[in-house]
C-alpha positions as CSV (number, residue, x, y, z in Angstrom):
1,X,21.5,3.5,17.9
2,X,21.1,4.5,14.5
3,X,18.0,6.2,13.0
4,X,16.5,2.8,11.8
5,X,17.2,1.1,15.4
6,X,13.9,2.1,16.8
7,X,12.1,-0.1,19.6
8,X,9.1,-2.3,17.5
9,X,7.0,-1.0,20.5
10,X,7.6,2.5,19.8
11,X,7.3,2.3,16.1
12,X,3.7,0.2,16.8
13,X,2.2,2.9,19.1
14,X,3.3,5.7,16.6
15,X,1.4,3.5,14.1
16,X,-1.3,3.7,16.2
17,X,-1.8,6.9,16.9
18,X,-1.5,8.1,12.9
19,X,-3.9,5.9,12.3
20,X,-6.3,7.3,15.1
21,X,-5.3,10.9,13.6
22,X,-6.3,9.4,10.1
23,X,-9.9,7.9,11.0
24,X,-10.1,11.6,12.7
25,X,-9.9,13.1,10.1
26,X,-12.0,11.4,7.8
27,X,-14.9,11.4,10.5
28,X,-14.2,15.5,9.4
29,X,-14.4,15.2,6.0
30,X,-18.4,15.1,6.0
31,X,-18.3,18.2,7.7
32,X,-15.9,19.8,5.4
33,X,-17.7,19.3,2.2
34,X,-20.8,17.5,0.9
35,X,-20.5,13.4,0.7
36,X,-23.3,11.6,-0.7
37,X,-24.6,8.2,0.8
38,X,-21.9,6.1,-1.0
39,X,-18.8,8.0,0.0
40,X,-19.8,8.2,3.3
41,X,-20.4,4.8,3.7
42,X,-16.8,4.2,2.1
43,X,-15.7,6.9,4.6
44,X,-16.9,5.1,7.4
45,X,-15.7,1.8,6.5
46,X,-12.5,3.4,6.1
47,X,-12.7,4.8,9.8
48,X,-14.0,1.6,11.3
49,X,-10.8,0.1,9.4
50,X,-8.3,2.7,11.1
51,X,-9.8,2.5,14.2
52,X,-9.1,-1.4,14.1
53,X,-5.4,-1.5,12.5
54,X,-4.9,1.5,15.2
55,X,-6.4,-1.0,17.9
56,X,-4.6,-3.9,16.4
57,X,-1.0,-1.7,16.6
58,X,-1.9,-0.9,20.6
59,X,-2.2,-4.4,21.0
60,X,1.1,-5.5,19.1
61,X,3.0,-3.1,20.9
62,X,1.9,-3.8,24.1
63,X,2.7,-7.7,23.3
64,X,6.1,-7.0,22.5
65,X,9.0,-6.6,24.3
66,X,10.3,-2.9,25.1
67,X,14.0,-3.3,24.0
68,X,13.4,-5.4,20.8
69,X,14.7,-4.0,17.9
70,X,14.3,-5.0,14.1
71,X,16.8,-4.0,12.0
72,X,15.7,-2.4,8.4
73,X,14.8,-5.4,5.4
74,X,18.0,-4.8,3.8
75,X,20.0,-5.7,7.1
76,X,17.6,-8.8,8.1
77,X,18.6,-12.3,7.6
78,X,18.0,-13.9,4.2
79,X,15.2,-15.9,5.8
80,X,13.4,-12.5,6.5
81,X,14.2,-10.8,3.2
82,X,13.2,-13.4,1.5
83,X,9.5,-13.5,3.1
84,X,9.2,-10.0,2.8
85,X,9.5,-10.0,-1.0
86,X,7.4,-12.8,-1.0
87,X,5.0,-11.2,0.6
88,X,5.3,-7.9,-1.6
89,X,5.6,-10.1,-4.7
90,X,1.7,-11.4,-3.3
91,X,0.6,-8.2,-2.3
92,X,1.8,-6.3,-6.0
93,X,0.1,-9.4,-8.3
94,X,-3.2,-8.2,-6.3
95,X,-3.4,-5.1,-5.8
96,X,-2.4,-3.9,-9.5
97,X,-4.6,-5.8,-11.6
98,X,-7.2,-4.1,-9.1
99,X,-5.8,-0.8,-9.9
100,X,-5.6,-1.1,-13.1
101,X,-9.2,-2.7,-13.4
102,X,-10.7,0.7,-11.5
103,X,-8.4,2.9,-13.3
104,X,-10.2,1.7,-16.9
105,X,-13.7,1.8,-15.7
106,X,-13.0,5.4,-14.3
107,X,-11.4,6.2,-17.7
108,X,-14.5,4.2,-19.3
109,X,-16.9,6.4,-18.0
110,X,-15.3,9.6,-18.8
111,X,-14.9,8.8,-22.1
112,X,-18.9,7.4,-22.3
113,X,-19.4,10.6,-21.0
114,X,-21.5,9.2,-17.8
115,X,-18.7,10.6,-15.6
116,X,-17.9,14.6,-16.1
117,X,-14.7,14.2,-14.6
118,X,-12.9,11.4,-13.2
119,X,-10.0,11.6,-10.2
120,X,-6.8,9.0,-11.2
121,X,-3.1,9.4,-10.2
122,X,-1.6,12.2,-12.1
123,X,0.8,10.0,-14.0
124,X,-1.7,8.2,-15.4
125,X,-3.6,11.4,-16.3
126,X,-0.5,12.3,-17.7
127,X,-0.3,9.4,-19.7
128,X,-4.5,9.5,-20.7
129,X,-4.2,13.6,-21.9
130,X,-1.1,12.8,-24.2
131,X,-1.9,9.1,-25.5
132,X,-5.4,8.3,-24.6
133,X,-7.2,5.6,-23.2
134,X,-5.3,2.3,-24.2
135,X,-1.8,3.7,-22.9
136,X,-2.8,4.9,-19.7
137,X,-4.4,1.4,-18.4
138,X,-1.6,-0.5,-19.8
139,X,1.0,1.8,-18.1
140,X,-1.0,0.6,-14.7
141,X,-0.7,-3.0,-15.8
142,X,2.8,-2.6,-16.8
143,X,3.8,-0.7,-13.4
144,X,2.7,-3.6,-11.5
145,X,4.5,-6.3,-13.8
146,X,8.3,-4.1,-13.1
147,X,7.0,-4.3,-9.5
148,X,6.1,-7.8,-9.4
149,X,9.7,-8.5,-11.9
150,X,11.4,-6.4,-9.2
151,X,10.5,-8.7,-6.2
152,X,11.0,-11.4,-8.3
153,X,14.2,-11.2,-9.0
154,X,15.1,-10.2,-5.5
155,X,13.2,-13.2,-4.4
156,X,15.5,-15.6,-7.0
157,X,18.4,-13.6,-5.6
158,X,18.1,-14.3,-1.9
159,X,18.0,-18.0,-2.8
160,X,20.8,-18.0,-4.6
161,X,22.5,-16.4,-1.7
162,X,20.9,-18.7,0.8
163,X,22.0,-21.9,-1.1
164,X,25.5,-20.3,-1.4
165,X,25.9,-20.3,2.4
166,X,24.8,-23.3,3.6
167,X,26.7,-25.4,1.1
C-alpha cells in the first residue's frame, strides 16, 4: 500500500471530521472578533454547509465498502479521468467568471472610495498595486481561461487515447 492507496472510507470520515473542525471554528470566530449581521449570517450559512458536507461524508463512508480503494486520477481508467476533467472543466468556467465578477466590484469600491480597504488574493493585489485596476480583473479572468485550456486539452487528450485503444 502506497501513500495514495488509502481506504475511500477512511479518507470520507477524515473528511468529515475536518469539516466538523471547520464549522467549529467558524461558530468561534464571533467570539473572537466583532461580526456584523451580514458576516454572521454568511458565517452561519457556512457552518450549516460544513455541518451537512461533514454529515454527507459520514454517510458516504459508511455506505462504502471498508477495503475499497481508489487509486489517484492520474492512475484511473480513461473513463474516470476523462469525467474528472470534465467535471473540473464545468466547475473552473463557473467559478472564475464568479471570482473575477467579486474581485472587480471589491476593486470598484475601493477605488469609489465607498470601501476603505478591500481583502483580495495577494496576487491579485500584487497585480492591482503595480498595474491598477484593469490588469488585476483580467489576470482573474485570464487564470480561469489557462485553467479551463488546461482541462481542455487533457479532456481532447484522453479521447484521443481512448479511441486509440479500442480501435
Amino acid at each position: 500500500m502506497t501513500f495514495f492507496d488509502v481506504p475511500v472510507r477512511r479518507l470520507c470520515f477524515v473528511r468529515a471530521g475536518g469539516l466538523f473542525v471547520l464549522a467549529a471554528a467558524f461558530l468561534l470566530f464571533p467570539l473572537l472578533c466583532e461580526v456584523d449581521s451580514l458576516g454572521r449570517n454568511f458565517l452561519l450559512v457556512f457552518v450549516g454547509l460544513c455541518l451537512l458536507f461533514g454529515l454527507l461524508n459520514i454517510f458516504w463512508g459508511l455506505r462504502t465498502s471498508p477495503a475499497e480503494i481508489r487509486p489517484p486520477i492520474h492512475k484511473a481508467p480513461v473513463s474516470v479521468q476523462a469525467q474528472y476533467y470534465r467535471r473540473m472543466f464545468r466547475l473552473s468556467a463557473l467559478v472564475f467568471p464568479i471570482m473575477t465578477c467579486w474581485l472587480a466590484y471589491d476593486l470598484h469600491s475601493l477605488e469609489l472610495g465607498s470601501a476603505k480597504s478591500v481583502r483580495i488574493w495577494e496576487p491579485f493585489a500584487l497585480i492591482y498595486r503595480n498595474f491598477g485596476y484593469w490588469p488585476a480583473v483580467l489576470s482573474s479572468l485570464l487564470l480561469g481561461v489557462i485553467c479551463c485550456l488546461f482541462f481542455l486539452s487533457k479532456m481532447k487528450k484522453l479521447s484521443s487515447e481512448e479511441r486509440g485503444g479500442t480501435a
